[in-house]
Backbone as CSV, one residue per row, in Angstrom:
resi,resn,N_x,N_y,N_z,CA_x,CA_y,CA_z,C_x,C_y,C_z
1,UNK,71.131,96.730,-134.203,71.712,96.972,-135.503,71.131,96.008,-136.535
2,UNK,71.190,94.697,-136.211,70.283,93.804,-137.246,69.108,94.145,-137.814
3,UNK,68.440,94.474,-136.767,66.757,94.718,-137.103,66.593,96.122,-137.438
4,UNK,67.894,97.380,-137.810,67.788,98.202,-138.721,68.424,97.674,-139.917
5,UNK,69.367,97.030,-140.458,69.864,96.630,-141.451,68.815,95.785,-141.753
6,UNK,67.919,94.926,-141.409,67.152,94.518,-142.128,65.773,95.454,-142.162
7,UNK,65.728,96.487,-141.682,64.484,97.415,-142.097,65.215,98.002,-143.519
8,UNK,66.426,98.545,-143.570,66.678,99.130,-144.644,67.154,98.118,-145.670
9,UNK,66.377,97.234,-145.198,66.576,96.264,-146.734,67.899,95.598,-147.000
10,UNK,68.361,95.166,-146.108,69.682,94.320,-146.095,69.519,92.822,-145.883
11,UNK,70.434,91.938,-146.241,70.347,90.509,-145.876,71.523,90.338,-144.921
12,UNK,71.721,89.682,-144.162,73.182,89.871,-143.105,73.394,87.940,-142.988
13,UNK,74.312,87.743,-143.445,75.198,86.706,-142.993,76.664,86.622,-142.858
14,UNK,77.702,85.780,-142.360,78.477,86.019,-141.876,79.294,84.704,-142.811
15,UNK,80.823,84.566,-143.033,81.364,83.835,-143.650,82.955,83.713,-142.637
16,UNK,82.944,82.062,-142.229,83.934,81.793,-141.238,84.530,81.075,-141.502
17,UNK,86.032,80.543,-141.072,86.500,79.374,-141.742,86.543,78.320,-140.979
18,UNK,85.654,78.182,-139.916,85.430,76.939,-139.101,84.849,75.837,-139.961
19,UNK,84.828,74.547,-139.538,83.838,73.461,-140.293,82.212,73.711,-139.638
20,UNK,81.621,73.372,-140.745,79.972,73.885,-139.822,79.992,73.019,-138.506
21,UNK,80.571,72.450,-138.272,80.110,71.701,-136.508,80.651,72.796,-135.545
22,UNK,81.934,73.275,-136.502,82.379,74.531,-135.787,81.103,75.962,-135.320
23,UNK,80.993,75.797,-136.618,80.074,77.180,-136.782,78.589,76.535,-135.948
24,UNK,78.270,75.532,-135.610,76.701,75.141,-134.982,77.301,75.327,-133.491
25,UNK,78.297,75.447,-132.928,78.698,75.372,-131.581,78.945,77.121,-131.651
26,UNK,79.403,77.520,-132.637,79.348,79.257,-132.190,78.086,79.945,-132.216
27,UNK,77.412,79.661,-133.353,76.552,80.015,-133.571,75.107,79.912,-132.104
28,UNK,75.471,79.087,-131.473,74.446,78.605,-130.025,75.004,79.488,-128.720
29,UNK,76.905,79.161,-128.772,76.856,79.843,-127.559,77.244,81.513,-127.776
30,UNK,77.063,82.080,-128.743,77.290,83.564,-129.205,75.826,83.849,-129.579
31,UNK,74.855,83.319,-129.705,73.138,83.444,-130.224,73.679,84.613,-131.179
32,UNK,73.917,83.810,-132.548,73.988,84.265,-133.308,72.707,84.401,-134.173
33,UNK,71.685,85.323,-134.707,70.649,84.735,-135.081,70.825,84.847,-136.839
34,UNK,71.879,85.288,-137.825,71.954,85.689,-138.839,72.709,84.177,-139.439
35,UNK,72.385,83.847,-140.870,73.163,82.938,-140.665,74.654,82.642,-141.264
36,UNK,75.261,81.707,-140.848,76.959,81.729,-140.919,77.636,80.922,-141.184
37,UNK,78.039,81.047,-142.988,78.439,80.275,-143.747,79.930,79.501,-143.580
38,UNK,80.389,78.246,-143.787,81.413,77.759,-143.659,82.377,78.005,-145.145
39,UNK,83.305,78.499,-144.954,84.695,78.468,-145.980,85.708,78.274,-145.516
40,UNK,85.705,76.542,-144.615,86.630,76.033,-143.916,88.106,75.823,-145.490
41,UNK,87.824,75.912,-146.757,89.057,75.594,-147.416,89.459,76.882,-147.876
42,UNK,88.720,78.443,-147.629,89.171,79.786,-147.504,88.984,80.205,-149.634
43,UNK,88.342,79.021,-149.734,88.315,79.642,-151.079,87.564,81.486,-151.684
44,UNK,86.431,81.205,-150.818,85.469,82.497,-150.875,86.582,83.583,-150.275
45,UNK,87.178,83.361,-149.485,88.148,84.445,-148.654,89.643,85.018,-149.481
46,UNK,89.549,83.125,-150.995,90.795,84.020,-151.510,90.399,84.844,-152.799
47,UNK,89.164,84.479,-153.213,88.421,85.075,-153.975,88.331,86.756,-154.091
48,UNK,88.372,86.389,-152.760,88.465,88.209,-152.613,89.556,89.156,-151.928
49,UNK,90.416,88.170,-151.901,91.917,88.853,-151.740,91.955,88.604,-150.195
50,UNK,91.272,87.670,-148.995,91.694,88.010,-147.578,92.657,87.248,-147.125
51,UNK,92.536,85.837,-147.946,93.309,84.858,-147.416,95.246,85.191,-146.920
52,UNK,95.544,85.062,-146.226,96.667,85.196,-145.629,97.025,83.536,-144.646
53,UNK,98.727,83.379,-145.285,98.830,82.258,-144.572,99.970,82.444,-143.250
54,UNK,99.718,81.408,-142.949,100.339,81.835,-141.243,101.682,80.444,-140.960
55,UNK,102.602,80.940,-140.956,103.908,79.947,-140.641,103.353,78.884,-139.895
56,UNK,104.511,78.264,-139.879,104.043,76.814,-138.947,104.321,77.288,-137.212
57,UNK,105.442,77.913,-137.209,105.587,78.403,-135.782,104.573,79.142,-135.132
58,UNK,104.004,79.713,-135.916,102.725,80.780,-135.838,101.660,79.550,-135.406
59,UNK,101.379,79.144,-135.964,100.246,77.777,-136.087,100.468,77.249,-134.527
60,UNK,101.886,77.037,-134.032,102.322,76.097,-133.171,101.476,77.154,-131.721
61,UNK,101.858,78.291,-131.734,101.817,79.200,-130.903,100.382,79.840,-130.847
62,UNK,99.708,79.505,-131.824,97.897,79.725,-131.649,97.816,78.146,-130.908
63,UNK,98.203,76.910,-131.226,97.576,75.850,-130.835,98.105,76.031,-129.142
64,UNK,99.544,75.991,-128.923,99.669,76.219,-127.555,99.495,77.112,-126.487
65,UNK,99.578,78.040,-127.045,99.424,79.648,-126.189,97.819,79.635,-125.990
66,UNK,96.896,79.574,-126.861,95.971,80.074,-127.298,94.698,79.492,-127.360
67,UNK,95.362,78.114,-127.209,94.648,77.112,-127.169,93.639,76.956,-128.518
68,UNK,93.772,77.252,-129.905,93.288,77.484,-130.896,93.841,76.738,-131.758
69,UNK,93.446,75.592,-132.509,94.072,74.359,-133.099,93.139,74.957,-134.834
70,UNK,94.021,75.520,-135.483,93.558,76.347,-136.929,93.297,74.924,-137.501
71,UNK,93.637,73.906,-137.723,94.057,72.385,-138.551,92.201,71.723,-137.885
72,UNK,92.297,71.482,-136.564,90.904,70.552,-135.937,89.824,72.069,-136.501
73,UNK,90.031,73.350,-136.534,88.515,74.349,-136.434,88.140,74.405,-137.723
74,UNK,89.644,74.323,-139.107,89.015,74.373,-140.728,88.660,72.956,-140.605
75,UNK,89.204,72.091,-140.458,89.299,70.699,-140.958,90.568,70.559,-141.914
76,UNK,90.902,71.837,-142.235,92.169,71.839,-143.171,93.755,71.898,-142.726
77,UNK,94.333,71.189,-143.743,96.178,71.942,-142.985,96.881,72.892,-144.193
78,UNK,95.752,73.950,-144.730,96.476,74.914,-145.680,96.952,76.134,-144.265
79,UNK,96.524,76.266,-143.169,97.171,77.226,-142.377,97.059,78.498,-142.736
80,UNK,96.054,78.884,-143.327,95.468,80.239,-143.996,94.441,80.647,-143.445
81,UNK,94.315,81.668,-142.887,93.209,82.626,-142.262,92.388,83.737,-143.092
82,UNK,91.256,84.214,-143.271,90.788,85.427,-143.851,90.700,86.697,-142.712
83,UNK,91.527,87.734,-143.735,91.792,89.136,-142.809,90.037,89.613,-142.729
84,UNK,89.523,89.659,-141.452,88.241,90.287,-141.298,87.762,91.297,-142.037
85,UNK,86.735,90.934,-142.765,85.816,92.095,-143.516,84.740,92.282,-143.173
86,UNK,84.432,93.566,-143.905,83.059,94.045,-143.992,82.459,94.145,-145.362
87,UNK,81.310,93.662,-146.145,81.140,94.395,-146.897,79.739,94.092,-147.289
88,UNK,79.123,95.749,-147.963,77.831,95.938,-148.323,77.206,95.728,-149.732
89,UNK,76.535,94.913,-150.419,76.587,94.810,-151.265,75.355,94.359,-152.457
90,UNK,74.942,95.958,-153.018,74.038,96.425,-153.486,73.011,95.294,-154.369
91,UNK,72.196,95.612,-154.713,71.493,94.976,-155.036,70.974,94.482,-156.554
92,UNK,72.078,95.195,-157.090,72.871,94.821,-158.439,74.235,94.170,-158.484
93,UNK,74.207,93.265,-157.401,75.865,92.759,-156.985,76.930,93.590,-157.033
94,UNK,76.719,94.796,-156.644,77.925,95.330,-156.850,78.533,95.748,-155.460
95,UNK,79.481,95.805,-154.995,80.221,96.287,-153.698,79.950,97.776,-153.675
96,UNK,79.159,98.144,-152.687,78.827,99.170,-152.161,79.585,100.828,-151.320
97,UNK,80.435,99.366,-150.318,81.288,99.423,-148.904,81.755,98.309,-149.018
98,UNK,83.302,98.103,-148.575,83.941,97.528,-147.988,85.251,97.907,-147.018
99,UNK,85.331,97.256,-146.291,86.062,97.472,-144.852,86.979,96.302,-144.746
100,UNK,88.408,96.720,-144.760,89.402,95.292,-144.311,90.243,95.837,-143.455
101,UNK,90.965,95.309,-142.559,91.565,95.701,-141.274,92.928,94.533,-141.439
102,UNK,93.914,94.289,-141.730,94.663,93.535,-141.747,95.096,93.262,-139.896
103,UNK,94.998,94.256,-139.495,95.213,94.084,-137.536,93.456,93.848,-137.530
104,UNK,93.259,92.330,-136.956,91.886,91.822,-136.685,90.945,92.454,-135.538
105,UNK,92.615,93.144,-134.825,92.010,93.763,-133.386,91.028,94.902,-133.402
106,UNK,91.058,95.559,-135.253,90.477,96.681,-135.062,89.164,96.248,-136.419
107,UNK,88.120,96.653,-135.415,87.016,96.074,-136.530,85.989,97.397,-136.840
108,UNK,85.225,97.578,-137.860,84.425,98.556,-138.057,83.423,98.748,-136.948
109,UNK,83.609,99.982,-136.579,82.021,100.205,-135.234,80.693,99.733,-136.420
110,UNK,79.886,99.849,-135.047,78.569,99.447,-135.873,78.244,100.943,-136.203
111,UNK,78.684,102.372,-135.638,77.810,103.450,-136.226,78.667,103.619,-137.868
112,UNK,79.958,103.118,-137.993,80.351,103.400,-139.250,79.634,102.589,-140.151
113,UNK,79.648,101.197,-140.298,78.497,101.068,-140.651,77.161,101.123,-140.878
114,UNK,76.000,101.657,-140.149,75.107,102.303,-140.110,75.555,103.316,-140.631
115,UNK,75.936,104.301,-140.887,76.053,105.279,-141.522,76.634,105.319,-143.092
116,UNK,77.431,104.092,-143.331,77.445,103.399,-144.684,76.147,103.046,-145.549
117,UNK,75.222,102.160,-144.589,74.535,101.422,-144.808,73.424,102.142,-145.446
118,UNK,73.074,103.411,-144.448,71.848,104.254,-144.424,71.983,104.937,-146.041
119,UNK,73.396,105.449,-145.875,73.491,106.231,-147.323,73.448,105.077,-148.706
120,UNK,73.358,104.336,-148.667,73.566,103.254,-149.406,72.227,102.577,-150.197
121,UNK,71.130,103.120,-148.881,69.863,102.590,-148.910,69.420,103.767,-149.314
122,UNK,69.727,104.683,-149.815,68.921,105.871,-150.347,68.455,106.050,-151.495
């Protein structure tokens, strides 16, 4: 999928709210090869409407259950997450496609995209 999104003329990077030490340890053991920007204080994420914040009990129950410490992965204690997106975006800055899923569990296939993408590049 990369190496058609970048035939049809796309740039692909990714925006996470880990601290980059975060993102240099995902980025190695996921061989990520695109690259993947840090918005450990979620500003870029509230910019565009994803940011959502998460109770403290919530917080308690990712760190214990889950073993996922949100406070040590931003560096931050705002306790705010960005709802996963997608988006395509033309080459006059303008939003093309976009895709938000408030349930994280469900993410865009890659053929819906490709098939976004393709018509997009026409």
């Amino acid at each position: 999928m990369e190496t058609e999104l970048k035939t049809l003329g796309y740039n692909i990077f990714g925006i996470c709210p880990d601290v980059v030490d975060g993102l240099k340890t995902a980025i190695a053991a996921k061989e990520i090869t695109f690259p993947l920007l840090s918005d450990s204080k979620l500003e870029t994420s509230e910019a565009f409407g994803l940011a959502f914040h998460m109770d403290d009990a919530t917080v308690e129950t990712f760190k214990n259950n889950y073993k996922i410490d949100l406070e040590k992965a931003s560096g931050q204690t705002h306790h705010n997450l960005p709802v996963p997106a997608v988006y395509i975006i033309n080459a006059d800055g303008t939003i093309g496609f976009s895709y938000t899923n408030a349930n994280y569990e469900v993410r865009l296939s890659i053929e819906e995209l490709m098939k976004e993408a393709k018509a997009l590049a026409k």
